[in-house]
Residue frames as qw, qx, qy, qz and C-alpha x, y, z in Angstrom:
[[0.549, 0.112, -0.253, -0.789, 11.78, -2.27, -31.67],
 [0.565, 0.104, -0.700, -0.425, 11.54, -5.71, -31.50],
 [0.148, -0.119, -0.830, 0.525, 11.31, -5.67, -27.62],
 [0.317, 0.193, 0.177, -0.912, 8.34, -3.23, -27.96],
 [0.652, 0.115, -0.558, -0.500, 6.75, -5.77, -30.91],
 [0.448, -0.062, -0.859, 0.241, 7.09, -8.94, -28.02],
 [0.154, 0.174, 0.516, -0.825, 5.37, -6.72, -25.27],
 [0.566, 0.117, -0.058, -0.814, 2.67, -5.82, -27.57],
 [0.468, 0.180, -0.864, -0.049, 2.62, -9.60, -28.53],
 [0.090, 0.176, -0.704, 0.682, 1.89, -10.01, -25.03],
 [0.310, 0.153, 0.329, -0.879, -0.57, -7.84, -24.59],
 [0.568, 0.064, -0.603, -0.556, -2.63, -9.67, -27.36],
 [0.631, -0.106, -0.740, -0.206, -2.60, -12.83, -25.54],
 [0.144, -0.169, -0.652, 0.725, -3.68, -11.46, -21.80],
 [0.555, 0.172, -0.039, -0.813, -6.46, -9.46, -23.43],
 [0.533, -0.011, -0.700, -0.476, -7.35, -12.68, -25.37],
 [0.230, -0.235, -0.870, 0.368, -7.14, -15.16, -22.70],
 [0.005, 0.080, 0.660, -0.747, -8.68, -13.06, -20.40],
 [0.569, 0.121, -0.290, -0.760, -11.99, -12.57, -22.90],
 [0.436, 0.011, -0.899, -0.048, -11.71, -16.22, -22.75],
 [0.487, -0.086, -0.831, 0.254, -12.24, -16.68, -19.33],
 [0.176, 0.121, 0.309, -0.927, -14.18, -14.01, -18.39],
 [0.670, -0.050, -0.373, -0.640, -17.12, -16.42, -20.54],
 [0.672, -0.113, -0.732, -0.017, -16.42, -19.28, -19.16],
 [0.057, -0.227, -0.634, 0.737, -16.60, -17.58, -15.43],
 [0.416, 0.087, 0.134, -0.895, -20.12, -15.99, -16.58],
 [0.707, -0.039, -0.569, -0.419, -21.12, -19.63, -17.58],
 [0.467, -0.143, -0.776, 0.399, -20.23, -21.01, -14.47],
 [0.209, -0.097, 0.354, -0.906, -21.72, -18.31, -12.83],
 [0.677, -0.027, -0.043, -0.735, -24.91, -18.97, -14.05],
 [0.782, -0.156, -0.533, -0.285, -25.02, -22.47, -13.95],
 [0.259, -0.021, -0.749, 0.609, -23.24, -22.90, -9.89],
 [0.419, -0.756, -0.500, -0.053, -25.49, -22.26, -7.31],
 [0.071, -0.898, 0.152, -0.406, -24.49, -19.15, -5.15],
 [0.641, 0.049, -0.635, 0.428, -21.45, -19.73, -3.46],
 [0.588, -0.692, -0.418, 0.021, -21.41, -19.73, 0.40],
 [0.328, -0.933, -0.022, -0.149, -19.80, -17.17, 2.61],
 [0.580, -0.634, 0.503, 0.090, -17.16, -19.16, 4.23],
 [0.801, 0.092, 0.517, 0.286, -16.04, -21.15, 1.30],
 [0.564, 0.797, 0.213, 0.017, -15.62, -18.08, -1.18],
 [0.408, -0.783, 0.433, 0.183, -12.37, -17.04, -0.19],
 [0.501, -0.185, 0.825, 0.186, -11.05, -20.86, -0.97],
 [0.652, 0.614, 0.444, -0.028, -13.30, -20.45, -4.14],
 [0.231, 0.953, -0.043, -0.189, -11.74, -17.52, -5.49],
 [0.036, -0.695, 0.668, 0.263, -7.93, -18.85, -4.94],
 [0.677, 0.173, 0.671, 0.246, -8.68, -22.31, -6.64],
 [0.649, 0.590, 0.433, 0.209, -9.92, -20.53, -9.60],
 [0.311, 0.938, -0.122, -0.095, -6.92, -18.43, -9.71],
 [0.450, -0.369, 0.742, 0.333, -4.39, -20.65, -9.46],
 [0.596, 0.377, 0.687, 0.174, -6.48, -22.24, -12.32],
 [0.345, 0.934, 0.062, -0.064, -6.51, -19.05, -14.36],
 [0.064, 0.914, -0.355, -0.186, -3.17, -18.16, -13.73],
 [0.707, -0.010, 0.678, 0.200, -1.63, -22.18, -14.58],
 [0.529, 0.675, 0.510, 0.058, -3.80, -21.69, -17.85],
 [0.068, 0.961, -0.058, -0.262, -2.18, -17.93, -18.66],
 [0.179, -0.652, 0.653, 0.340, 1.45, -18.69, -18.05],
 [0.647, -0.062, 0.741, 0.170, 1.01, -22.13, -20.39],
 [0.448, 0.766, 0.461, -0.008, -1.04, -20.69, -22.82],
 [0.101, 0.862, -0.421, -0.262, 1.62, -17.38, -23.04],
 [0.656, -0.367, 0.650, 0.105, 4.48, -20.26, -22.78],
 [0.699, 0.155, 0.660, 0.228, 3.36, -22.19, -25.45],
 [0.423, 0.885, 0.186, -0.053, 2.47, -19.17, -28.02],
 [0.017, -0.887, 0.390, 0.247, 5.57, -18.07, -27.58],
 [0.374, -0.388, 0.805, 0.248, 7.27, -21.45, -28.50],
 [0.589, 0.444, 0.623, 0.259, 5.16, -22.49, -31.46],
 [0.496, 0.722, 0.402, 0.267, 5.13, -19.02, -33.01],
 [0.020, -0.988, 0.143, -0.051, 7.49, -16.49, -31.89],
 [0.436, -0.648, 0.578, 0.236, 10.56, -18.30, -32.14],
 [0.267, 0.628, -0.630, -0.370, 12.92, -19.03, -34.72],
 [0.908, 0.082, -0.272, -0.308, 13.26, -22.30, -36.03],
 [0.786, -0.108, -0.437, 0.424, 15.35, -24.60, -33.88],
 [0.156, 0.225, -0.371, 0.887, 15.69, -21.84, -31.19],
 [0.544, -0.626, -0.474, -0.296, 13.28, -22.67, -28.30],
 [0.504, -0.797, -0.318, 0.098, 13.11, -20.57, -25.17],
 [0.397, 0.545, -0.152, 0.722, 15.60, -18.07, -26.32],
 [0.261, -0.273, -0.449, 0.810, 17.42, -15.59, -23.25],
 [0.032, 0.083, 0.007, 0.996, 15.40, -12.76, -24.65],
 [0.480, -0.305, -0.500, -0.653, 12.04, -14.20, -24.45],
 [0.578, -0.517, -0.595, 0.209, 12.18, -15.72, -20.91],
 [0.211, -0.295, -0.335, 0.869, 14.10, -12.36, -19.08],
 [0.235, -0.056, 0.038, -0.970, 11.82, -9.93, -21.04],
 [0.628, -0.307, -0.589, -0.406, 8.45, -12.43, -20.53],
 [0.365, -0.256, -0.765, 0.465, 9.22, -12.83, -17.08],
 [0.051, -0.100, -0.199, 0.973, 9.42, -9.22, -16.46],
 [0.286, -0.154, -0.446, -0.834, 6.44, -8.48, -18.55],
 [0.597, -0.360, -0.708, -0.115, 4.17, -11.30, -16.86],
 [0.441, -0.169, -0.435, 0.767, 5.67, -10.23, -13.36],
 [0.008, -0.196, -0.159, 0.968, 4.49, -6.53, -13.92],
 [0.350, -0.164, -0.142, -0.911, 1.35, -7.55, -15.10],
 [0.483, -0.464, -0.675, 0.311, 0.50, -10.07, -12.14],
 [0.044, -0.043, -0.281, 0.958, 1.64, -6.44, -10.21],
 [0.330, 0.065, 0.011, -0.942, -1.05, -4.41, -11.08],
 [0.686, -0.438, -0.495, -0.306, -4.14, -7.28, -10.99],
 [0.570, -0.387, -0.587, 0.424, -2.34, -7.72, -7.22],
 [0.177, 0.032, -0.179, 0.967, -2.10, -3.71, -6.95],
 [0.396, -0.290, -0.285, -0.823, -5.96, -3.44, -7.90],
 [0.595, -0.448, -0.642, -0.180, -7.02, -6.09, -5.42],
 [0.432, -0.374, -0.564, 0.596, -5.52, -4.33, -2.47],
 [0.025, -0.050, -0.045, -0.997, -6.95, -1.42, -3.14],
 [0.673, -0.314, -0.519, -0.423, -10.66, -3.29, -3.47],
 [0.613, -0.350, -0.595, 0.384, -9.49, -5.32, -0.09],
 [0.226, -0.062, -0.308, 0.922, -8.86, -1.52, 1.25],
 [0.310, -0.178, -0.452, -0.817, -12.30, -0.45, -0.12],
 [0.550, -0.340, -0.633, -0.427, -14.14, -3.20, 1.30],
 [0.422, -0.302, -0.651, 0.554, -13.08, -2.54, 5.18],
 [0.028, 0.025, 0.305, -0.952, -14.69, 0.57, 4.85],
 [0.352, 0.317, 0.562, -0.678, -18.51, 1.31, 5.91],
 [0.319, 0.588, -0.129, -0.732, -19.42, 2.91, 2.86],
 [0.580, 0.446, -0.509, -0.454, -18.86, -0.04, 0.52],
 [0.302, -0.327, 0.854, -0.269, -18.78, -2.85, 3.04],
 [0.763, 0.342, 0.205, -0.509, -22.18, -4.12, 0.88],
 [0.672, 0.563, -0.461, -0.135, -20.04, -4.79, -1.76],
 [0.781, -0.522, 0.343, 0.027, -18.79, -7.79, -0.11],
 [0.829, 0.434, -0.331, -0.121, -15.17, -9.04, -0.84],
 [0.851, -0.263, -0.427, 0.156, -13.14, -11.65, -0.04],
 [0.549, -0.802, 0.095, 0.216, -10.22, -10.82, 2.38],
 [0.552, 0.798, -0.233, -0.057, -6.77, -10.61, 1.16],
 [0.872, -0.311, 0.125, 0.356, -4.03, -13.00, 1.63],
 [0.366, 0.860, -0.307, -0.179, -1.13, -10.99, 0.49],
 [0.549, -0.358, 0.747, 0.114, 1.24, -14.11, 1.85],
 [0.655, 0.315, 0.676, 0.121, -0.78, -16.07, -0.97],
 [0.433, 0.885, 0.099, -0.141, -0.92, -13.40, -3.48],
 [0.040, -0.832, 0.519, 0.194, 2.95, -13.08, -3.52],
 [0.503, -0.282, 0.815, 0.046, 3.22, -16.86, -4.09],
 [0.620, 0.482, 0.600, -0.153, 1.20, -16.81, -6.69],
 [0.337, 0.914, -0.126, -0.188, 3.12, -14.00, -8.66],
 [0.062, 0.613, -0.765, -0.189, 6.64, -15.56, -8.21],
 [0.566, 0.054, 0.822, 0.024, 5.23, -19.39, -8.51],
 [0.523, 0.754, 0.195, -0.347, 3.88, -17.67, -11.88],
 [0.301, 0.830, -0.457, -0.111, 6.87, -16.21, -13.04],
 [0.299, -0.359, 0.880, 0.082, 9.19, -19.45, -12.03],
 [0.535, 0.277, 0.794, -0.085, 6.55, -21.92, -13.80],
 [0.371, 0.889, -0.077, -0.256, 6.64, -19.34, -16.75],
 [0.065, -0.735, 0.662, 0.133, 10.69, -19.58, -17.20],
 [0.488, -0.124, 0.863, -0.037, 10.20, -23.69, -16.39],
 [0.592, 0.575, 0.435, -0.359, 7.96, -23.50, -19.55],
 [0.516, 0.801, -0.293, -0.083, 9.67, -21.79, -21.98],
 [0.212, -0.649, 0.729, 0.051, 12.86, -24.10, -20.86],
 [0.318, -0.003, 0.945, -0.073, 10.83, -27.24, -21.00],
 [0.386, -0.008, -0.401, -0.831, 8.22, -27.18, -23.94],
 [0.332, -0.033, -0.919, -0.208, 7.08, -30.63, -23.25],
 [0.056, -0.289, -0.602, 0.742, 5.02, -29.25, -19.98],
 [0.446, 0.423, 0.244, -0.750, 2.41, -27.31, -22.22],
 [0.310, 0.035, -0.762, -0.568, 2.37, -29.65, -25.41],
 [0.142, 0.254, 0.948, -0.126, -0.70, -31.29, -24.20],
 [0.177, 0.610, 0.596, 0.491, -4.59, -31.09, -25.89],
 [0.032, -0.812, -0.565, 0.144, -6.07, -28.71, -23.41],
 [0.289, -0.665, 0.091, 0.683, -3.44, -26.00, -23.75],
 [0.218, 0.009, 0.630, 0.746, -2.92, -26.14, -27.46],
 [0.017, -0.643, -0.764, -0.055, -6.86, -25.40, -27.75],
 [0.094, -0.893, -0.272, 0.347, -6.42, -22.27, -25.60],
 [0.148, -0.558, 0.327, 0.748, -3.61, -20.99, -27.46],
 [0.067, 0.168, 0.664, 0.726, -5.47, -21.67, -31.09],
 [0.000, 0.802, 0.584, -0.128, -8.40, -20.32, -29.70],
 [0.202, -0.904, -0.190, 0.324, -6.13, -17.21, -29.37],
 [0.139, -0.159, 0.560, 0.801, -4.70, -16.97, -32.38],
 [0.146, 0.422, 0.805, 0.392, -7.79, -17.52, -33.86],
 [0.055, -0.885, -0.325, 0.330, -9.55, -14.59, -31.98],
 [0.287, -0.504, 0.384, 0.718, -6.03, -12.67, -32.86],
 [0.262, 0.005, 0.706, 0.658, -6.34, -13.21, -36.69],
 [0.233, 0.594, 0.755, -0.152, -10.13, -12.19, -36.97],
 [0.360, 0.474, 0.218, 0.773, -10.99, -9.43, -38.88],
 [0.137, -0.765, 0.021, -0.629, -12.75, -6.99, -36.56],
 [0.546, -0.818, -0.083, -0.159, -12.50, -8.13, -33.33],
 [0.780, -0.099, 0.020, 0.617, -8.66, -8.86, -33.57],
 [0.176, 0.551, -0.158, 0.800, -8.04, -4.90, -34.34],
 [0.289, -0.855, 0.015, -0.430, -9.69, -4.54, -30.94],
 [0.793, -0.474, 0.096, 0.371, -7.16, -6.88, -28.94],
 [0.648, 0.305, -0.056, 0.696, -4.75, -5.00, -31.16],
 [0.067, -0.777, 0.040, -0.625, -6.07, -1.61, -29.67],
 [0.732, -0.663, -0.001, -0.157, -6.13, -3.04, -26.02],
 [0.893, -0.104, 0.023, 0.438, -2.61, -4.55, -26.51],
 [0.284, 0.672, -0.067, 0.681, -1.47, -1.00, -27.89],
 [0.404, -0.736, 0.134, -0.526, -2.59, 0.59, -24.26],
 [0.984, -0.147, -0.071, 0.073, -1.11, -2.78, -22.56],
 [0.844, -0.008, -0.150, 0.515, 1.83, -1.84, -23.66],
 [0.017, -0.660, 0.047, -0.749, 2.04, 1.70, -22.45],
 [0.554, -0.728, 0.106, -0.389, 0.77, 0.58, -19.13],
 [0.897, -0.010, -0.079, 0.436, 3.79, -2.17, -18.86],
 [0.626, 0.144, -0.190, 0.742, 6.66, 0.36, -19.48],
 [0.213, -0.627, 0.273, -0.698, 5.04, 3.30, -17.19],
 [0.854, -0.453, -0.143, -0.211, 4.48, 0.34, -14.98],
 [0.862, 0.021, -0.210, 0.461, 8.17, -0.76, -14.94],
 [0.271, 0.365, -0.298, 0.840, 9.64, 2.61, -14.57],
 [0.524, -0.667, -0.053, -0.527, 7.13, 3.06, -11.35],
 [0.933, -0.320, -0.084, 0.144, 8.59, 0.09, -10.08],
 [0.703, 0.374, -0.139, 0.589, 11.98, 1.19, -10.91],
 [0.224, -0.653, 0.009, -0.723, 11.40, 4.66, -9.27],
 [0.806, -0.468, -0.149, -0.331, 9.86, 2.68, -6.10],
 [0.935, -0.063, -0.187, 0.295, 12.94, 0.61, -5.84],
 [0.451, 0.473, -0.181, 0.735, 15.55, 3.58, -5.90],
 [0.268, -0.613, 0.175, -0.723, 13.62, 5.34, -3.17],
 [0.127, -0.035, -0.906, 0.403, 13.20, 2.35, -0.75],
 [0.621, -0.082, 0.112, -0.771, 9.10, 2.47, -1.21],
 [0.597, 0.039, 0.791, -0.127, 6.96, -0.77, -1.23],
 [0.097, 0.047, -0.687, -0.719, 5.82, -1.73, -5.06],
 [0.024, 0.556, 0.818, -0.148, 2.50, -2.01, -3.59],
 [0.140, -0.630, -0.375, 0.666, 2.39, 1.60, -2.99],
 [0.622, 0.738, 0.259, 0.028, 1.82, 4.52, -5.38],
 [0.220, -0.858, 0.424, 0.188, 4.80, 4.91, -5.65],
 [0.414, -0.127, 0.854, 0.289, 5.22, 1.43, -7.10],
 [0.056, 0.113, -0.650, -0.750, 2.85, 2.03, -9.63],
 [0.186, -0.480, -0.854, -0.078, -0.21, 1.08, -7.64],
 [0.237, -0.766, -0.232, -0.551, -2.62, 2.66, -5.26],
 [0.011, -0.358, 0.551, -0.754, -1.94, 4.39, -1.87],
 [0.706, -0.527, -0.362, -0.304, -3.70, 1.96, 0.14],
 [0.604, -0.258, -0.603, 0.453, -1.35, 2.21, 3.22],
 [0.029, -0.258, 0.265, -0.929, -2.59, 5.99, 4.21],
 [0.085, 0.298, 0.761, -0.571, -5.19, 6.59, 6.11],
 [0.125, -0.020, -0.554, -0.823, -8.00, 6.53, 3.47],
 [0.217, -0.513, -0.741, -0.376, -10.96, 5.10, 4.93],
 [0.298, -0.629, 0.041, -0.717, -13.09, 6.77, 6.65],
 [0.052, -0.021, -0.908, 0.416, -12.47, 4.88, 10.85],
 [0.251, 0.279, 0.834, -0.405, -15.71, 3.62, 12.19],
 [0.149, 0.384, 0.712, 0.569, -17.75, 4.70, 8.77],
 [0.170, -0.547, -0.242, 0.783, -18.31, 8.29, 9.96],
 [0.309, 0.916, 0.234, 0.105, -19.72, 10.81, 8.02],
 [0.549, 0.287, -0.003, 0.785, -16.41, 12.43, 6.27],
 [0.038, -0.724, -0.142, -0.674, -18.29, 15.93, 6.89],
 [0.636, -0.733, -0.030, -0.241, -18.27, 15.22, 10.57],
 [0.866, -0.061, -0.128, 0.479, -15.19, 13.89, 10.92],
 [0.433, 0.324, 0.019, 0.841, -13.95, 17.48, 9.65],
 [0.475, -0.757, -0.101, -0.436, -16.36, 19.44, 12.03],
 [0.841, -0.424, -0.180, 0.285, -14.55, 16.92, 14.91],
 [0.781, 0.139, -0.111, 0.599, -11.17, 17.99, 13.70],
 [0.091, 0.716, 0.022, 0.692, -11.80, 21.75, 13.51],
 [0.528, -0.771, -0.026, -0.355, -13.27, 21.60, 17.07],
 [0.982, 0.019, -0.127, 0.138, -9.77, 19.51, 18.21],
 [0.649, 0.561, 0.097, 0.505, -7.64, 21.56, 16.52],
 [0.513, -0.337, -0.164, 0.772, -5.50, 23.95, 18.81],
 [0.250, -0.240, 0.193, 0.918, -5.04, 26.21, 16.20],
 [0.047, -0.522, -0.627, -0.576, -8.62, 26.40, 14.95],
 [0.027, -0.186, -0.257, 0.948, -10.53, 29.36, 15.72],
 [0.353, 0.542, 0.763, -0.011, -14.16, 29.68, 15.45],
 [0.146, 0.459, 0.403, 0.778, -15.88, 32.12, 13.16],
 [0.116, -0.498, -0.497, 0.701, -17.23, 35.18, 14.61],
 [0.182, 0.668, 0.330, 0.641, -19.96, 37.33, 13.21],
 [0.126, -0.484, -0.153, 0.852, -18.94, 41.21, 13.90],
 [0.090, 0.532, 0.630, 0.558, -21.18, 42.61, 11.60],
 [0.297, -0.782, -0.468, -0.285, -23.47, 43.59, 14.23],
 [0.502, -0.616, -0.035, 0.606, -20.18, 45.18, 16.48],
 [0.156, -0.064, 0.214, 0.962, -19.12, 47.49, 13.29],
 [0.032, -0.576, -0.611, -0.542, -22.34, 48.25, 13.01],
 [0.556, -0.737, -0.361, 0.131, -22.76, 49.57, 16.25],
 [0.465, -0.336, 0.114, 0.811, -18.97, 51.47, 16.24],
 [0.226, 0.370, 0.447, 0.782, -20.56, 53.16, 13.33],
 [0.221, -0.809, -0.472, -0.272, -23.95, 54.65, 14.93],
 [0.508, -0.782, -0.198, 0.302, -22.05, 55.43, 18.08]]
């Protein structure tokens, strides 16, 4: 019970944060000038290293000013089951972007422009997460400083409100539900020798053959196939031959 009460924990302060910083990206929006083509890429992973620094320090530190015992800092149970937790929910933000990165090579949504996907950089970013997570909760002295302590009373302070803290409780409720069907995907994934990308790991199937090649009309594609197709047979209308066996 009290591993299920630390998840949900969790989930509180990923919903919070992420409220956080989902204003302060729609203030920057508006006040940057549109960013350029070739530079968004390098835009996108600065401010996620910077998000995800901010996350693990901010989790880090909550967890050492208010979820541990007195004189017991960075207990075994809070770094192995925080890793995990953090770990599986890096996964699935990296599970939704390849699926978007799979999205955006096709025709049909190529408008929607995004960046490209580094998965080299994406993977370095999940375990340089989770190690700099652990190195936290070992070393307090790494997130005592002003700017972190801010974010993490900011999020208690959201937490404790009266109405809008029941909804991070409701989001943190569904948080943790998608954590432990997340883990046992992964688990599942691992036994069978799949990738944890796949859906099998708990993500989407982005390694079939889902888009559509050269941004074809789907309907024509399947006209192509039929006509291709050894074993396809066109349609014949006898109507007008049993009609005829009748008269005669």
């Amino acid at each position: 019970m009290e591993v299920l009460e630390f998840i949900f924990v969790l989930g509180v302060i990923f919903s919070i944060f992420g409220f956080i910083w989902g204003l302060m990206m729609m203030g920057l929006k508006i006040l940057s000038p549109p960013a350029r083509q070739q530079g968004k890429q390098a835009e996108v992973y600065v401010l996620r290293i910077v998000k995800y620094f901010l996350l693990v320090s901010v989790t880090a530190n909550y967890i050492l000013a208010y979820q541990t015992e007195s004189g017991e800092k960075g207990s075994v149970s809070h770094i192995v089951i925080g890793a995990i937790v953090l770990a599986l929910y890096l996964l699935g933000k990296l599970q939704n972007r390849t699926m978007v990165s799979q999205l955006a090579k096709n025709a049909m949504f190529g408008r929607f422009y995004s960046p490209p996907l580094d998965i080299k950089v994406e993977r370095f970013l999940l375990l340089g997460s989770v190690v700099y997570f652990v190195a936290c909760l070992l070393l307090p002295w790494m997130v005592d400083n002003f700017v972190i302590n801010w974010f993490t009373e900011s999020v208690v302070s959201i937490y404790e409100a009266a109405i809008i803290g029941w909804i991070f409780k409701i989001i943190a409720f569904f948080f943790l539900i998608t954590i432990i069907m997340r883990a046992a995907n992964v688990i599942g994934a691992l036994l069978n020798g799949e990738s944890i990308l796949s859906k099998g790991g708990g993500g989407p199937n982005v390694s079939g053959n889902f888009h559509f090649q050269g941004g074809a009309n789907p309907f024509e594609q399947f006209r192509e196939k039929q006509q291709n197709d050894p074993e396809w047979t066109d349609y014949e209308d006898v109507t007008e031959e049993e009609e005829g066996d009748k008269e005669s």
